[in-house]
N, C-alpha and C positions, 0 to 999 in steps of 0.2 A: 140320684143327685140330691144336694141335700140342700130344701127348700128355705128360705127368707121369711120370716112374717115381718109383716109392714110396722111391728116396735122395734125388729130386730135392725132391719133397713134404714128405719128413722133414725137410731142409735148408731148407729156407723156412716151414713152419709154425717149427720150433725157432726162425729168425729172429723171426718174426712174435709170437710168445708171450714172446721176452726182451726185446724193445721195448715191443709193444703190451698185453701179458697176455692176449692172446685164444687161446684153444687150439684148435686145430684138428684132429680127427680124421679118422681115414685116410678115412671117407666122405665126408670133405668135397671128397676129390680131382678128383673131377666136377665139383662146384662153383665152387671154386680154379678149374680148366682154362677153364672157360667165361667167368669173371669176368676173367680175365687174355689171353686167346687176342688178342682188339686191339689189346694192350699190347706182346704178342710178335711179332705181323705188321708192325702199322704200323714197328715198330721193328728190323724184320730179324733177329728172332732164332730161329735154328733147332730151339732148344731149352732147355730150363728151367734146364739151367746156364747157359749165356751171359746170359739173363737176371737170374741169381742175381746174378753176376757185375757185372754193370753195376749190379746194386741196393748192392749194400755198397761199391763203388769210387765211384760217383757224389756229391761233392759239392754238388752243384746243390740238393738235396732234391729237385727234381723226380719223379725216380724213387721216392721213397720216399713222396712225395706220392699219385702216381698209386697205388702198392698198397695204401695206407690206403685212399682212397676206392672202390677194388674193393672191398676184400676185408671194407669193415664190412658192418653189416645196420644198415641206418637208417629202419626201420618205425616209423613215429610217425602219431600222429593229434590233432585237438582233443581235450578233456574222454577224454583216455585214461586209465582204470581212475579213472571220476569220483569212488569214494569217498575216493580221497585229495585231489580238492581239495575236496572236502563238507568235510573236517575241517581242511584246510587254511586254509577260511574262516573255519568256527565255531567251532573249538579254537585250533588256532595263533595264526593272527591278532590275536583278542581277549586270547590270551596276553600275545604281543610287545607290544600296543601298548598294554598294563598296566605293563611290566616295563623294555621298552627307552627310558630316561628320554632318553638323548642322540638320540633321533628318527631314528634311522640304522639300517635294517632292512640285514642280510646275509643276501642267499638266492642260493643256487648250484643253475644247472641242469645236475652234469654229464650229458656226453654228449649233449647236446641238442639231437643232431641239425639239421633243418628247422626247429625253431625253434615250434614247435605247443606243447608243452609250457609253454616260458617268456614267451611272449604270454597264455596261459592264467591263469598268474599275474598276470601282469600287469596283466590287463583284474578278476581279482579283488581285486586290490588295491585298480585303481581304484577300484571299486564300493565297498568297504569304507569306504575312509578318505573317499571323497568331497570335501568341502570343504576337511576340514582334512589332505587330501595337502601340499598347500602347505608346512606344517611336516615333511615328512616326507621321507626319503631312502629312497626305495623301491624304486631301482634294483637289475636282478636279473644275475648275472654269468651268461651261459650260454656252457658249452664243450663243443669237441669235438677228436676227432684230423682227420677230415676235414673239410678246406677245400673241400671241393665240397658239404657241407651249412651249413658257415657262412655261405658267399656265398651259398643260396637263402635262410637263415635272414633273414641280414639287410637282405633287400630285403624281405620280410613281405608276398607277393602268394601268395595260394594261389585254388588254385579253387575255385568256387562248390559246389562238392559236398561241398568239404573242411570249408570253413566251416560244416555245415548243423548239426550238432553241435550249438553255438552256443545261446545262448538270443536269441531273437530281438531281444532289447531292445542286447544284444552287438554283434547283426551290424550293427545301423542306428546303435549308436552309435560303433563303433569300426574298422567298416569304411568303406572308399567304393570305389566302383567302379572299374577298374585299363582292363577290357576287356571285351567282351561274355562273355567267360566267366570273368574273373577278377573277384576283388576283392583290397586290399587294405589294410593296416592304417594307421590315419592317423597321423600323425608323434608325437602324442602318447605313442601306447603303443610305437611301436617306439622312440623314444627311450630308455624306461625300461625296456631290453636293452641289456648291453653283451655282446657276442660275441669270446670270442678262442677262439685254437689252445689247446690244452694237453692232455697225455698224460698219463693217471692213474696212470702206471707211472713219472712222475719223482717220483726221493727229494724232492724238495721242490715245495710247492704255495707259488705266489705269492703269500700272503694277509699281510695286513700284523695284521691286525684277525682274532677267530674270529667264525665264523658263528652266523646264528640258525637257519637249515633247508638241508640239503641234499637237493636231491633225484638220486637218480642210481639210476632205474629199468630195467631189463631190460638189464643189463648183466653184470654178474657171471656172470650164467649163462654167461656165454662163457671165464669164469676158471677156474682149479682151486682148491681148496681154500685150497692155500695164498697165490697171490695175491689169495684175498680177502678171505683174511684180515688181509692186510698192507695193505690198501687200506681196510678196514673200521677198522683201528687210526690208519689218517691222518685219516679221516673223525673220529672222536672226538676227536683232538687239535688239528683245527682249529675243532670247536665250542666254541657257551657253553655253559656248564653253563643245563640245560634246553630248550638246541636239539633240532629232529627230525632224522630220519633218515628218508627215504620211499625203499624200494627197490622191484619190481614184485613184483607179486603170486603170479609163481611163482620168487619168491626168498625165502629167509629168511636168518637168523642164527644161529649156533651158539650159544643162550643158556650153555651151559656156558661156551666160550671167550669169547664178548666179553662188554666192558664196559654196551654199551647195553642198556638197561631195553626190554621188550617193550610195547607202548601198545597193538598192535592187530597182527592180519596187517598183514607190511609196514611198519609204522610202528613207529619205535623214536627211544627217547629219554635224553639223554644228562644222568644227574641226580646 
């Protein structure tokens, strides 16, 4: 395997932190080596400078593709840290569909990994609005930096294990069977996902319109102070005033510094 030194480390997390905002500490160098060690063989490289190297000179993105998708952590599941879509359902929802008179719901999944999270909504919303969806613009934006979890996201086959989660009434109506050990999501609810690339660390987010909810859980933790702070200031200037904020649950806010209102662990609101 081909080992790291600690300038070679220091030069590529400093990359990886001015692009991505993830920080990576010196223990993480084991990690890094392991995650990357395929990327450096298949590729002839002898060592973590020549790789550097080809990473910042490569136009292709290719390169820059491939380290994103090493070096996230994209641990997700169904109905994860289910209290926030308990209140996702009975709070928010009943909110929005009091309030938002043009019938055009904005919810953003950042970081949304596999894609578990924003089907989750999704299949709540179902449920919710029921009949009169028809009137309703329900669709959920979810993003990530790695394109090796968007294309799993948006084929919406997962395994029968992953699914179990699920309340049963979910699985029978919103799955169908893919494989003997798969299922997958029927075109209805994957539809009302739309999945792009996008990097929470560009000065400008896409959105033409502000949001009603964002969710962008277990993420920050990978930031420092200050870029989440600056990330936490984009979040509120892209909502409507009385939109949420769901972060995970071993995240908080600095109530001193930000502007959002405190609703619950994790939950914050923009009034």
């Amino acid at each position: 395997m081909v080992e790291i030194t600690k300038k070679e480390f220091q030069q590529l997390s400093d990359y990886i932190k001015a692009n991505y905002g993830i920080r990576l500490k010196e223990e993480k160098m084991t990690l890094v080596t392991g995650r990357l060690h395929n990327v450096l063989q298949q590729a002839g490289f002898s060592n973590f400078t020549e790789y550097y190297d080809h990473l910042v000179s490569d136009r292709t993105g290719g390169a820059v593709a491939t380290l994103v998708d090493r070096i996230t952590t994209n641990h997700t599941y169904f109905m994860r840290e289910p209290s926030h879509f308990y209140y996702f359902r009975d709070k928010v929802l009943p909110y929005l569909s009091e309030t938002v008179k043009e019938k055009d719901l904005r919810i953003w999944c950042a970081a949304c990994s596999t894609g578990e999270e924003a089907y989750t909504l999704a299949m709540l919303m179902d449920e919710f609005f029921g009949r009169t969806k028809m009137w309703w613009d329900t669709k959920i934006l979810a993003t990530d930096i790695a394109e090796q979890v968007l294309d799993t996201a948006k084929r919406g086959i997962y395994s029968r294990e992953r699914i179990e989660p699920l309340p049963l009434t979910w699985k029978t109506s919103y799955f169908k069977a893919y494989d003997t050990e798969n299922s997958v999501l029927i075109d209805r609810i994957r539809n009302e996902v739309i999945y792009r690339k996008l990097n929470l660390m560009d000065s400008l987010f896409p959105f033409k319109k502000k949001l009603h909810t964002i969710f962008c859980r277990n993420v920050m933790i990978y930031f420092d102070n200050e870029t989440k702070c600056r990330l936490v200031e984009k979040f509120y200037e892209h909502l409507e005033y009385g939109g949420y904020l769901f972060i995970g649950h071993s995240e908080s806010l600095n109530r001193e510094a930000t502007r959002f209102k405190y609703i619950l662990p994790s939950v914050y609101r923009k009034e």
